[in-house]
N, C-alpha and C positions, 0 to 999 in steps of 0.2 A: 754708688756711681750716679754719674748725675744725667737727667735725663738732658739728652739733645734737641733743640729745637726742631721743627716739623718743616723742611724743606721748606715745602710748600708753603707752609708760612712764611718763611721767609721771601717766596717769589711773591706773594702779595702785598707781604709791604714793597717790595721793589715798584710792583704795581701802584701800589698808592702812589706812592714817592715818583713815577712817570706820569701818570694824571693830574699829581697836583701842579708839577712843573710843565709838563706842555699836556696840556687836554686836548680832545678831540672838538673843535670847534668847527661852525662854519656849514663845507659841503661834506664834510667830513662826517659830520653827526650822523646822516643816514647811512653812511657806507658802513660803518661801524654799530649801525644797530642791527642793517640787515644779516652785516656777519655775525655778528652774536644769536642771530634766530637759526641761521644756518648750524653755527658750531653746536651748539645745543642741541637742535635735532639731528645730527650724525653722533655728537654722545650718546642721546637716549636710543637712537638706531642700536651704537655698537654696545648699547649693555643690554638691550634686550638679545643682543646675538651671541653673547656671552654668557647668559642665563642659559644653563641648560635645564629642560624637562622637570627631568630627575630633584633639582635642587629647589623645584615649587613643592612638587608633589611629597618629597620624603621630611619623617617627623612630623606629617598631621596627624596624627597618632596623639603627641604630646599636646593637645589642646589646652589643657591647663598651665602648663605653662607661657605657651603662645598668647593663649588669651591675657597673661596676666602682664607680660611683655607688653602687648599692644593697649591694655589698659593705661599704663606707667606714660605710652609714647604718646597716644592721642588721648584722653580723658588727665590722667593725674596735672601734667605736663600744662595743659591750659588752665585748667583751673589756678593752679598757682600761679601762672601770670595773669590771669583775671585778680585775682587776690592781693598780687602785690604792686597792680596799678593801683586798683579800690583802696588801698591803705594808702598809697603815698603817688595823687596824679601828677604831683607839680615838679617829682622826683627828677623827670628828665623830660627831654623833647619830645613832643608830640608824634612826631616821625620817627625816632628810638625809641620809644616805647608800643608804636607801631612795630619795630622791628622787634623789640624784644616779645612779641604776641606774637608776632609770625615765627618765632624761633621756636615757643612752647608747641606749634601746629608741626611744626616738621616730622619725618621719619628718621627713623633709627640710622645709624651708620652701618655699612657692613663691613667695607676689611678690616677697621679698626677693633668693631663692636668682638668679630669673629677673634682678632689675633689676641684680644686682651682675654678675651675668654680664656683660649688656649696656653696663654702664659699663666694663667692663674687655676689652670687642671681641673677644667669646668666643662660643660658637657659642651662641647663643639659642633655637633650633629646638628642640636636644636638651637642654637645659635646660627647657623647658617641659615635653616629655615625662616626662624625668626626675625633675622634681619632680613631678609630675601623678602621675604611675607609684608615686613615691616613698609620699607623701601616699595613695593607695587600697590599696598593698600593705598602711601602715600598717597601716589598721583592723584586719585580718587578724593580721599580724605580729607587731605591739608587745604585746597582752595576750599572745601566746605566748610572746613575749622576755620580759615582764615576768614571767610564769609560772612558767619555767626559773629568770629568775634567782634572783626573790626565793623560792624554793622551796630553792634551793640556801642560801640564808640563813637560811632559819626565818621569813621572812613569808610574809605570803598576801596575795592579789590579790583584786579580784570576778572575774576570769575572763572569757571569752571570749561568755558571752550576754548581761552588761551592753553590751559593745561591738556584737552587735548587736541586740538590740532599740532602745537609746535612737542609734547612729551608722550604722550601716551600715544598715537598713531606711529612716530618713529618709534617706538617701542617694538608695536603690536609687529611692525614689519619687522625688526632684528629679530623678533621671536620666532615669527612664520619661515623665517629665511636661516635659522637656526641648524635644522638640519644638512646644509648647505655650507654655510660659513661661519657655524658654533667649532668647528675645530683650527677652522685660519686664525678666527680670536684668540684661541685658547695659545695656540703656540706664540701668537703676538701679543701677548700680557703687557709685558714694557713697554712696548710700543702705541698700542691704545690707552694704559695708562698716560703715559704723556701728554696722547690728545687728547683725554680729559681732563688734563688737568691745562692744557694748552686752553681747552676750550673755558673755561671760568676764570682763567686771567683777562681775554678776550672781553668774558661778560662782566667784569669785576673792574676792567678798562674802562669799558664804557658806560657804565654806570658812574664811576663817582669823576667822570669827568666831568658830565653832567653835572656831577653832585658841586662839582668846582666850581663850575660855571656858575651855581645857582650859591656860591659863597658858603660851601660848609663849612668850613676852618674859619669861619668869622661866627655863623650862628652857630659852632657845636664848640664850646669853651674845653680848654684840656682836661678842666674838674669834670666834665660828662663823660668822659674816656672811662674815668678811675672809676665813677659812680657806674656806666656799664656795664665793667669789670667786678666789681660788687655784687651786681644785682646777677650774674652772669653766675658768679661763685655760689651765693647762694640758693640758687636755683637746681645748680647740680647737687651741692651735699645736702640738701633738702631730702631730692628723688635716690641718690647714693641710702639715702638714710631711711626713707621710707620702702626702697628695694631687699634693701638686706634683712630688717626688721620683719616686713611682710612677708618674705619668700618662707626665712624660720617660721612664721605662726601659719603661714598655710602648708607647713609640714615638708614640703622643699627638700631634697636632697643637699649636699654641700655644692655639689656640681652644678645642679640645677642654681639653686644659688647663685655661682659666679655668671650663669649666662643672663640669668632677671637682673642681675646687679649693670653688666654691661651693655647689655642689648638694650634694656630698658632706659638707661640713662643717656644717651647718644644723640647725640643731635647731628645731623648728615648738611656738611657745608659741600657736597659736590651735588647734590640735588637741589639742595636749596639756596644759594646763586639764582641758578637758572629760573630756577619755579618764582623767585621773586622780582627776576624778570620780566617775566608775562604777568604775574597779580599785578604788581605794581607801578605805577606814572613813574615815569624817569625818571623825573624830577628826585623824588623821595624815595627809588632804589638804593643809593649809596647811602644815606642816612639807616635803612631797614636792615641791610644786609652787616649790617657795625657790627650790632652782639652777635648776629649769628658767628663771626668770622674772632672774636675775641670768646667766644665762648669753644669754639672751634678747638684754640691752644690750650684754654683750661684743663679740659676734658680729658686733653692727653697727657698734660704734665699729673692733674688729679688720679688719672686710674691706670698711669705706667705704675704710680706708687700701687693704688690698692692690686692692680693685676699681681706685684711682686712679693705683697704682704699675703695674697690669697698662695700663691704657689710655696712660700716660707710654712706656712700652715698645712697645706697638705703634704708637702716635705716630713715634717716635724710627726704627722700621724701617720704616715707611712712608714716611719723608725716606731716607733709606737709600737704598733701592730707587727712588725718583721720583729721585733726584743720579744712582747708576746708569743709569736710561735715560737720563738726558740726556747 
């Protein structure tokens, strides 16, 4: 069966495809940045009101795994786009290869990172945690990844009080206000879903209208697309390959396994949008946020296959073992 493309993706190319045809220009650029700070902070509001307690606190127990998770997301993850600038700088644009550094700094996905887990009969529990875990170290983490790295290049970031005044203070409130209206969320799932995903077409708007304005479809040639796409691919079956290999020699269960396999490999396009928002000059938002949002579709057509080759396998040992007893 063939996998189906990702809604969502799909509403962003529509996005593109309304920016490149009528941009935001004019008096219009500010109304539309301030609504992008806005939608952004009542996302990061309703997911910290969404987070319940419970889902930070349970499976710190499994620290080993955790740790080895967030090693894959923030340490493997950069260095290999360190590595594979250093080998080949002239590969792509200055400001794509800007984004493809800020892609390696990101956090893990969670409902994805969670569902593939579970389609592949991998431990769930610590996948929730871990991309939970993953996702709030971000806030923290990625503007100081991005900080390091692109400082070692000759860029600059907005730094660490964009992330939190406009992410991490709506956070801290949805969290504090949790007990209150963590159960209105919970029953409006579809609903707030929407308006995150409402809210990054918004910022994804107004970014590459910008990006428009400033001629990206004239400095970014369609051969940088494929080469993106490339460097995008290999970046995943890299860490795909370094997670499975490593989780076996550090003695890993199978289960554990599928969650270092998926947690670990994930790169979260509803956090990082925004977050590349506030790091970055307008100007060079829609140039930075390219791989992230083509790595975005990889990721899912790559580990719909492995999540379904992982549950074929435990399939196949669980006849195994049930022919054994009998």
């Amino acid at each position: 069966m063939l996998f189906k493309p990702d809604p969502f993706l799909l509403s962003l190319i529509v996005t593109l495809i309304i920016a490149t045809i009528l941009p935001c220009h004019g008096a219009a650029v500010p109304v539309f940045q301030w609504l992008a700070i806005i939608v952004i902070a009542i996302m990061f509001f309703l997911q910290g009101a969404r987070l319940s307690r419970t889902a930070v606190v349970n499976g710190l127990t499994a620290w080993k795994l955790h740790l080895t998770i967030l090693a894959c997301t923030f340490a493997l993850f950069p260095l290999l786009g360190l590595a594979l600038h250093a080998l080949a700088p002239g590969l792509l644009l200055d400001d794509v290869w800007m984004g493809v550094l800020f892609l390696c700094c990101l956090p893990s996905t969670v409902q994805s990172s969670i569902a593939f887990t579970s389609i592949g009969r991998g431990n769930v529990p610590a996948a929730v945690c871990s991309a939970t875990a993953s996702n709030i170290a971000g806030i923290f983490i990625t503007p100081l990844l991005v900080g390091l790295v692109l400082a070692k290049h000759g860029a600059q970031s907005g730094g660490v009080m964009g992330i939190v005044l406009q992410l991490l203070l709506p956070f801290v409130a949805g969290q504090l206000l949790q007990p209150w209206i963590g159960g209105w969320a919970h029953r409006n799932k579809k609903l707030l879903s929407m308006t995150d995903r409402g809210s990054i077409l918004i910022v994804v708007y107004t970014a590459f209208s910008e990006a428009i304005v400033q001629g990206l479809w004239h400095r970014l040639p369609l051969e940088q697309l494929a080469i993106i796409a490339l460097v995008d691919t290999l970046l995943l079956v890299t860490v795909l390959t370094v997670t499975t290999f490593g989780s076996r020699m550090l003695g890993f269960s199978r289960e554990d396994e599928v969650a270092i396999v998926f947690c670990g490999s994930k790169k979260t396009l509803a956090s990082g949008v925004p977050m590349a928002n506030v790091l970055f000059p307008a100007a060079s938002v829609g140039f930075v946020v390219l791989p992230l949002m083509l790595y975005h579709q990889i990721q899912l057509f790559v580990c719909a296959w492995i999540a379904r080759r992982f549950a074929r396998q435990a399939e196949i040992s669980e006849a195994g073992s049930s022919n054994q007893t009998v």
